[in-house]
N, C-alpha and C positions, 0 to 999 in steps of 0.2 A: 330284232336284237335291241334296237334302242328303245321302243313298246316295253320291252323286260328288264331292263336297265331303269328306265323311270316310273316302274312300278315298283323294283327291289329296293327306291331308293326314295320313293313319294312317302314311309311312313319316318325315315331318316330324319326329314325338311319338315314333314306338317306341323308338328310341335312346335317348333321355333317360329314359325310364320303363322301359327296362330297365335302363340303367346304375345308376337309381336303385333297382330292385328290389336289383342285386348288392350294392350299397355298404349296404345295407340288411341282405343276407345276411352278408358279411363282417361288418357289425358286430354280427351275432347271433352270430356264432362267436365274435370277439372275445372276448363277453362269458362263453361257455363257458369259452373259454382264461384268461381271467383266473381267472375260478375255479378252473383245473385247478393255476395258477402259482400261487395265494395257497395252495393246500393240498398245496404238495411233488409238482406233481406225480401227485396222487390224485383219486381221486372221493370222497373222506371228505370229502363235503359232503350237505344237504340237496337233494338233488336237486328235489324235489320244490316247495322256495319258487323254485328256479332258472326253474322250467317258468311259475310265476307273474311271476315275475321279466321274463324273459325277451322279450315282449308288450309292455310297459311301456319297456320298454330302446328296443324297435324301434321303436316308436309315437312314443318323443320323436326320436330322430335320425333319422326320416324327417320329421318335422318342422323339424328342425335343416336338414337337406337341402334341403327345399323353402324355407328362408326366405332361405339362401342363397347359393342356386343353386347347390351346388358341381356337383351333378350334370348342368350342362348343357354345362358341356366339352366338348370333342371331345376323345376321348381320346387318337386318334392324334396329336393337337398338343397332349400335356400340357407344362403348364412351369410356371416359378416363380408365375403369378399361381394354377393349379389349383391349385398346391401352396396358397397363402396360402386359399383357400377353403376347402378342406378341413380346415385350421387349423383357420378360425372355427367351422365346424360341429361339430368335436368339441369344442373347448371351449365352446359354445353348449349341444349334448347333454350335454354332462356339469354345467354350471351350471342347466340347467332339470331334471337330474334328480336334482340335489342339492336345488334349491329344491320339488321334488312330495316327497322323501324326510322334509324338514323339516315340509310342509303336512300331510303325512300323520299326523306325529308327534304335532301337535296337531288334528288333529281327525277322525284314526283314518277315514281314506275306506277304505285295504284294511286289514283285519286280518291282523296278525301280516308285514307288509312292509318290509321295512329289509335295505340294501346296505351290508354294510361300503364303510367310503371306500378303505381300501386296493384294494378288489373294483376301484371308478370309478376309481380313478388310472390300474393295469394295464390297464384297460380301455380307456382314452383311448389309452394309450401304445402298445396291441396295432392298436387301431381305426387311429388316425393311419399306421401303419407297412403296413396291410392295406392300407388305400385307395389309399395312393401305390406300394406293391408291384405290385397288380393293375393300377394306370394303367401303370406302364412294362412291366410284362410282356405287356398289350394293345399295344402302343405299337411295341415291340420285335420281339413274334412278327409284328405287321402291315407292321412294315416290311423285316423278314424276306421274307415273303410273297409282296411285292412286285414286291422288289429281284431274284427269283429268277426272275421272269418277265420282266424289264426289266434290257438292257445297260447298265452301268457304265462311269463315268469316274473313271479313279484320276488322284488329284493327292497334290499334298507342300504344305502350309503352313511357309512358311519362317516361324520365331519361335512359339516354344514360351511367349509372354508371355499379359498378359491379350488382347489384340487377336487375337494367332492363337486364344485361346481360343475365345473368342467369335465368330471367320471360323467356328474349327469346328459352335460349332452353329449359325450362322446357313445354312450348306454343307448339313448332314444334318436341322435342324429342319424338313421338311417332306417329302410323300410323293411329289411329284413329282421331287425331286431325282435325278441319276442319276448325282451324286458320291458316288466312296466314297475318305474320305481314307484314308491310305495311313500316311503317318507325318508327324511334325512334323522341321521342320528348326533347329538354333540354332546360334549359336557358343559359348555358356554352358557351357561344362564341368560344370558343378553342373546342368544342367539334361539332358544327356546320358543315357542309358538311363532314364530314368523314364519313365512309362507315364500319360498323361494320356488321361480320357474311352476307355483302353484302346488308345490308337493311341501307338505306341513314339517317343520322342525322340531324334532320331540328330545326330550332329555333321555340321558342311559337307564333311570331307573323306570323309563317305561319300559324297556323289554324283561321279557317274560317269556315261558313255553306256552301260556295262555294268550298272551300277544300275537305271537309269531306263528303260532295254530288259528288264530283268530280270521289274520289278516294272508294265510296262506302263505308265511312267507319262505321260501328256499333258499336264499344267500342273501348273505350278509358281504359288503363288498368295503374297507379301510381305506381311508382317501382320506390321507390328514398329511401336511408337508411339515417340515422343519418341527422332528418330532425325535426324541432323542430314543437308541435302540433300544435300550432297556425298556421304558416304556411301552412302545408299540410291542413290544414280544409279549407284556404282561394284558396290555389290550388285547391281543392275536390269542393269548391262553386262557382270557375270560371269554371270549367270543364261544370258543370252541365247544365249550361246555355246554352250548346249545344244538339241538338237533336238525342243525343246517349247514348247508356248506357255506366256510370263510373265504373269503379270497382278496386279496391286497392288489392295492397300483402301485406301481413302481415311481421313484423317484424323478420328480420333473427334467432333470437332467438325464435321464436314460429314456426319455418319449422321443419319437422319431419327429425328425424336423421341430421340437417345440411344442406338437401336438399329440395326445393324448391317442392310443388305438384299444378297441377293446381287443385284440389278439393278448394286450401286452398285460390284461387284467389278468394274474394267475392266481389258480388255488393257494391256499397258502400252505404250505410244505413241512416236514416236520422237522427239518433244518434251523426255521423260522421260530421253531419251540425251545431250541436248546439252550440252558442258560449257560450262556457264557456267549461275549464278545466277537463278532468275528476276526478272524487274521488279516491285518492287511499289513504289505511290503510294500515301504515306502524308502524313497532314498538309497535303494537298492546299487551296490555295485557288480550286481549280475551283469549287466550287458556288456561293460568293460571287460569282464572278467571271463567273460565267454567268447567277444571277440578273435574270428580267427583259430578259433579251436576247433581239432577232429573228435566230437563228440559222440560215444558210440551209448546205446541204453538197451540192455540186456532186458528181457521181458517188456519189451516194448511196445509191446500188443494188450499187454493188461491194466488193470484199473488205475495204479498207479503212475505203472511206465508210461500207458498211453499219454496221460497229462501230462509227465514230465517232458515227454516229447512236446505235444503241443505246446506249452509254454517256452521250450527254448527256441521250435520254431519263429518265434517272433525276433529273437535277436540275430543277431551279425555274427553269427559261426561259419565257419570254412565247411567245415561238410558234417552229415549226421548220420549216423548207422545204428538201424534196428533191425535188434533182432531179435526174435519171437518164433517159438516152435508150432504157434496155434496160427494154421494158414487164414482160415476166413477173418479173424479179429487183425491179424498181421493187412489181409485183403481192406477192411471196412475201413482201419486208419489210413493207409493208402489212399484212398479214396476220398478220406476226407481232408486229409492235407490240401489233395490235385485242388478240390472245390473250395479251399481254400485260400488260392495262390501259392501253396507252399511247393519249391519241387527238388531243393537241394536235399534231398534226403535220400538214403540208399536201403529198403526194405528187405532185409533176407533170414530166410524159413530159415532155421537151423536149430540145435539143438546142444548146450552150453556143457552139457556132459563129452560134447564129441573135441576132444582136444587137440586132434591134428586139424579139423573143419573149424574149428577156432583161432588156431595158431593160423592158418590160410589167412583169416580175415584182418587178423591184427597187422600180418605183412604185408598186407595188400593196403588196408587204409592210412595204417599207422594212428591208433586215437591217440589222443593227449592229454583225453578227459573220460573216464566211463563212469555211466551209474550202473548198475548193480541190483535190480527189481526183480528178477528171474527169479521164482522161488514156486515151491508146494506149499499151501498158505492152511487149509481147510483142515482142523483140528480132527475130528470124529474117523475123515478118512486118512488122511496120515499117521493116524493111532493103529490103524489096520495095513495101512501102507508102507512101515517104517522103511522097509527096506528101497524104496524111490525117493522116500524124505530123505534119506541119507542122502542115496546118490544126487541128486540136485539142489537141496540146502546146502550141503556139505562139501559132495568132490566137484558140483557145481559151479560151487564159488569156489574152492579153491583151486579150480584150470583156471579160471578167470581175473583169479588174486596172483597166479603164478605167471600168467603170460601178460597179467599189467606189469610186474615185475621184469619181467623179461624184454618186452619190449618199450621200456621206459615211456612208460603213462604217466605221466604228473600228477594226476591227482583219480580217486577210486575211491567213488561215495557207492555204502552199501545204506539198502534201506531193511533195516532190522524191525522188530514187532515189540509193544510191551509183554507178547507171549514167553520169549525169550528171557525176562527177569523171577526168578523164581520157576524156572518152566516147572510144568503138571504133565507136561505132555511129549509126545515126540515131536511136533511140528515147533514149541517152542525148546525145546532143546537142541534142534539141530539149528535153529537159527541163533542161537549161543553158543553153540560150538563156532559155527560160520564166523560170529565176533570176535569169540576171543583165536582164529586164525589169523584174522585179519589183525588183530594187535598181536602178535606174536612176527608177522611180515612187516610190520612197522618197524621196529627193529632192525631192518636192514638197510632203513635211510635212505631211500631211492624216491619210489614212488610214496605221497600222501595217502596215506587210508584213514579215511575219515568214515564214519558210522554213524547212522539218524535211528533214531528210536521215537516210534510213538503205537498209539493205542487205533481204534479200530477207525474205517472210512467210511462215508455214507455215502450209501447209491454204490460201492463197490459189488465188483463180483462174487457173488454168495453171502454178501454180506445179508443181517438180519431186516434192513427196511424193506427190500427187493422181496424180502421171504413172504414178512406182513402184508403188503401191499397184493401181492398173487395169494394170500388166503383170502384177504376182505374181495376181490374181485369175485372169486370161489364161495362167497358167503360165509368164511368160517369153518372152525373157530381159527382165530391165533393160538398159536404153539410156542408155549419157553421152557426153559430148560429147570427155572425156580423162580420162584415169585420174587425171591431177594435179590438175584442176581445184574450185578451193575458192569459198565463197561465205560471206556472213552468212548470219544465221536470228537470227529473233526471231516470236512468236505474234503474233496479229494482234491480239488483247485486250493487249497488253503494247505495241507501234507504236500504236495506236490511245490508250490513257489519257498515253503520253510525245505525243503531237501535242496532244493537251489541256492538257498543263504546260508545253510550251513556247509555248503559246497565253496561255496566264496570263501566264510571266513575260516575254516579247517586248514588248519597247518601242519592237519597229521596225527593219527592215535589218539584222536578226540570220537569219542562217543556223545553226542548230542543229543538232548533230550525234549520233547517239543512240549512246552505248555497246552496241555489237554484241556483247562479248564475242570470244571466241575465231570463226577463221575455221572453216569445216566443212568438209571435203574428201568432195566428192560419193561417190566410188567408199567410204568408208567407211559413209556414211549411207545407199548402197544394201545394202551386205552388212548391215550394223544392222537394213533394214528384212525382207532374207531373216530373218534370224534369228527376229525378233518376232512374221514370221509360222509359227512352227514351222519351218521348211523349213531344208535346209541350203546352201551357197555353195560350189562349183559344180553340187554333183552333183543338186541340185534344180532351182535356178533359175541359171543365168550371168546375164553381166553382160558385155554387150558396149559396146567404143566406135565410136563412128560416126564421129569428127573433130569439130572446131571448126565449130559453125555461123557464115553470113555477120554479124559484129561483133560477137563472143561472144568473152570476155576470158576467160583463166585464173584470175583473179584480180580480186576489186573493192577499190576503194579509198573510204576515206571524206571523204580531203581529196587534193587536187589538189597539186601541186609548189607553194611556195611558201604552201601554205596551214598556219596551226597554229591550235590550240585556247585557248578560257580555260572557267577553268571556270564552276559556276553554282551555286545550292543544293544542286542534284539530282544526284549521282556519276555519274545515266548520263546526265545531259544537260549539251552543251559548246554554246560557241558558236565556230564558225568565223570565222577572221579571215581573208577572204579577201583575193584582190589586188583594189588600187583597179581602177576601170573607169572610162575617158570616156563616163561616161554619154550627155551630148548623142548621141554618137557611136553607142552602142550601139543609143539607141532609132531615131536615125534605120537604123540598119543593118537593125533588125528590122523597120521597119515597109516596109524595102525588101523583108525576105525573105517577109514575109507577100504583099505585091505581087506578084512574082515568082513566087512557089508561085500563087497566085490564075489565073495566065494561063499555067501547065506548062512556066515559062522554063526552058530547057535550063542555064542558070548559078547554079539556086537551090542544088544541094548544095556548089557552087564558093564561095557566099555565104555558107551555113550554114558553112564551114570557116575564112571568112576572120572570121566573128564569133565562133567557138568557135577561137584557133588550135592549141589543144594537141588537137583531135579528130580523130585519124588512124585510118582505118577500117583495121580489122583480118579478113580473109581475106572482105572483102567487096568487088562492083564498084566501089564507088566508091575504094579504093586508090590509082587512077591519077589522082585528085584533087590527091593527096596531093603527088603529085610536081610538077604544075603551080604548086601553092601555092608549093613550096617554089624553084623556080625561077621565079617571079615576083618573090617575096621576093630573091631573086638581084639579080633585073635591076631592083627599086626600087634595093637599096646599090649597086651599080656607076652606076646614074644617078647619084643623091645625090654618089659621090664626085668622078666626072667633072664634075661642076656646080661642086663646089666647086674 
């Protein structure tokens, strides 16, 4: 047993006790070479006290060694902290062999023993310079070694600064790497042919595809600090146009402990393309304002809800109920709250159409606060769907807008679509219907209903990057609906904290409107996304169009004909001044269209039209609606006037 024990455990120690032999040896030579430097060069020395000498030398800086630890490095991962240890030990050895030199003086342990100081100075100075030579010369020939049995990836570090510095050695500091940088990239003139860490500094108008075919090169890697967004995005979209993959470092304040990980170097993302600013909430009076409250968030399992959950999970709420009809997405949040630290939260399957299983839970929690995410979102299949669109855009939100009412909820943020403005469609017509219920239950001055409006999410569920990205995987092509075809984009952590501040400052029958920024024209944001992936745009991947799906717009909007904006604190949040409504009117209409959808009346899309009437379905069956409405509308004024 102990034969096996100090066999599993002899190649643990060898290393160390060997490197500590060499550093041992080196520092016996040292101590030679000092002697050879303090005398011209010569052996016109005592050889002889050297040999006595020489024992004494070893005996303290292996002591020096062992107290602290410089020797237990690895030496293939030498860096600045070996360097700082190996410091200490030489000046430790030469202060403990100054102080035996002194003891000796008086009280004569060896006779006739005495090291000029100059001898110890050289000697420090030879010693320090050995130790740190042999670590990168071990270091260097082993990653040589290596590298020569294992394929390389050349890249370019754009920014010749301290950040690209430091990308550099965080890229090559270790032995699994199988990056070999190539050269730095800058626009600094002064910084142009200089030779840092030995890899050459070239200016931007050297790259080229005959360059980067040249030199083999596969990534291009943005490591520039204190560089303003706008910029680096337009850097980030000149890169791209090249047939290699981009990828960015993250800001020195977001690197773990101070130090730099290649984990944290990511591709660069087509988020990072969008023009426009991102969102940030600052000075925020969310947390106050959520303090203490029963916060309930209907479709709490989805793209949006999920986030809104996470992020109020950070604040000081009294308790949080989600609910979510989709068990495994309900499951995976779950899960990732726990792994979290989050646990005040109460997860339950259910289903927002069920209004006695709803009414349960409001008397059981009691919220104080609900959001309102729960929805059928996917235009193509709720055009074929209407009759589900109805029932949970519709009688959905309004069990949910009826029992916030009922059991005095303070405040009821709905999250509506720019689909909803001008809808083409059934999904955005029943999410305007859902609006104008909810401002029609304002009116009763009880609970706040307040309404968020914006345009599309990135990285949401079914949304279009998810689509792109599973073709390019696929090899193609990408699939759009028109070449011309534009939408919003905003991230779903940036939708998600603007629903929380327009939650604060809503005092009720505000519809809020989010600053989209600039529109994005699909067919650009696919070729964007060829690019990102290394590939080129045709010859790689195409890019076909299919046509306009059934009530699919060219174009979204964010307010409707006759709608304008005021502003608010927040520059990306407005509030919509919509046109008045006869309320009375409305709710009895909807509570008809809810009826009607309930028993598959053949007149419900005819009723959805006549309560929405600016929603003209576009290259979808219901069109020929369109035309009855509008000849109805006819023969009401031809009556009226013949009456009068």
């Amino acid at each position: 047993m102990i034969k096996s024990y100090l066999v599993s455990n002899a190649h643990r120690y060898a290393s160390k006790w060997l490197v500590l032999a060499i550093d041992v040896f080196l520092i016996s030579i040292s101590f030679v070479s000092a002697y050879i430097i303090r005398f011209n060069l010569t052996f016109d020395f005592d050889s002889d006290k050297l040999f006595i000498q020489l024992p004494v030398v070893a005996f303290v800086s292996a002591i020096s060694f062992l107290y602290t630890e410089s020797y237990k490095g690895v030496v293939r991962h030498t860096g600045i902290r070996d360097v700082y240890n190996i410091f200490n030990a030489i000046c430790l050895s030469s202060i403990l062999l100054i102080f035996f030199l002194l003891l000796n003086r008086q009280f004569v342990m060896m006779d006739g023993f005495s090291i000029p100081l100059g001898i110890i100075v050289i000697h420090s100075l030879l010693g320090f310079i050995a130790l740190i030579a042999a670590r990168y010369v071990f270091k260097n020939m082993f990653f040589n070694l290596v590298k020569k049995f294992k394929s390389s990836k050349n890249v370019l570090i754009y920014g010749a600064g301290e950040a690209g510095i430091l990308t550099y050695n965080a890229l090559t500091d270790q032995t699994s790497s199988d990056i070999r940088v190539m050269a730095y990239l800058d626009d600094d003139p002064k910084k142009v042919g200089k030779i840092i860490n030995g890899v050459m500094v070239l200016g931007k108008d050297t790259l080229s595809e005959y360059f980067l075919s040249s030199k083999d090169i596969s990534e291009i890697i943005v490591s520039i600090n204190n560089v303003e967004g706008e910029k680096l995005r337009e850097l980030v979209e000149s890169l791209v146009e090249y047939p290699v993959k981009v990828k960015i470092v993250p800001p020195v304040d977001s690197w773990i402990d101070g130090e730099l990980k290649v984990s944290q170097i990511k591709q660069v993302q087509i988020e990072d393309l969008l023009d426009r600013a991102p969102i940030d909430i600052k000075k925020s009076k969310v947390s106050e304002q959520l303090k203490n409250q029963v916060i309930l968030v209907t479709g709490g399992a989805g793209s949006i809800g999920s986030e809104i959950v996470r992020q109020i999970s950070n604040y000081d709420y009294k308790s949080l109920i989600i609910i979510d009809q989709a068990e495994s997405a309900l499951y995976d949040l779950q899960q990732e709250l726990k792994q979290n630290g989050f646990y005040n939260f109460v997860p339950i399957v259910g289903d927002i159409r069920d209004k006695n299983r709803m009414n349960s839970f409001f008397q059981e929690h009691k919220p104080t606060m609900v959001f309102h995410a729960a929805a059928y979102k996917h235009v193509p299949l709720m055009e074929y769907n209407y009759y589900e669109a109805i029932k949970i855009n519709v009688a959905g939100t309004k069990t949910i807008v009826d029992l916030s009412l009922n059991h005095n909820v303070n405040k009821f943020v709905f999250v509506s679509t720019d689909k909803a403005v001008n809808p083409t469609n059934v999904m955005g017509a029943t999410k305007r219907i859902a609006e104008m219920y909810i401002s029609s239950m304002q009116q009763e001055n009880k609970t706040k209903f307040i309404t968020t409006r914006f345009g599309n999410v990135l990285g949401s569920n079914g949304s279009v990057i998810p689509l792109f990205r599973k073709q390019i995987e696929n090899g193609g092509p990408l699939t759009i609906t028109h070449k011309d075809i534009t939408r919003y984009f905003m991230t779903i952590p940036e939708a998600s904290q603007l629903v929380l501040e327009a939650a604060i400052m809503g005092e009720g029958g505000e519809i809020f409107i989010f600053d989209m920024g600039k529109s994005i024209k699909i067919f650009d944001l696919a070729k964007n996304m060829v690019k990102l992936s290394g590939l080129k745009y045709p010859e790689d991947i195409d890019i076909q169009i299919t046509g306009l799906r059934p009530g699919e717009k060219l174009y979204e909007e964010l307010l409707a004909n006759g709608e304008n904006t005021l502003p608010t604190y927040h520059k990306k949040i407005m509030i919509g001044k919509v046109k008045e409504l006869d309320y009375a009117l409305v709710k009895s209409k909807i509570d008809e269209l809810c009826v009607s959808n309930m028993f598959f009346n053949d007149n419900t899309m005819a009723l959805m039209k006549e309560i929405v009437p600016e929603y003209v379905s576009n290259n979808s069956k219901f069109s020929k609606l369109d035309g009855k409405n509008k000849a109805a509308t006819v023969d009401k004024k031809k009556k009226k006037i013949f009456q009068s």
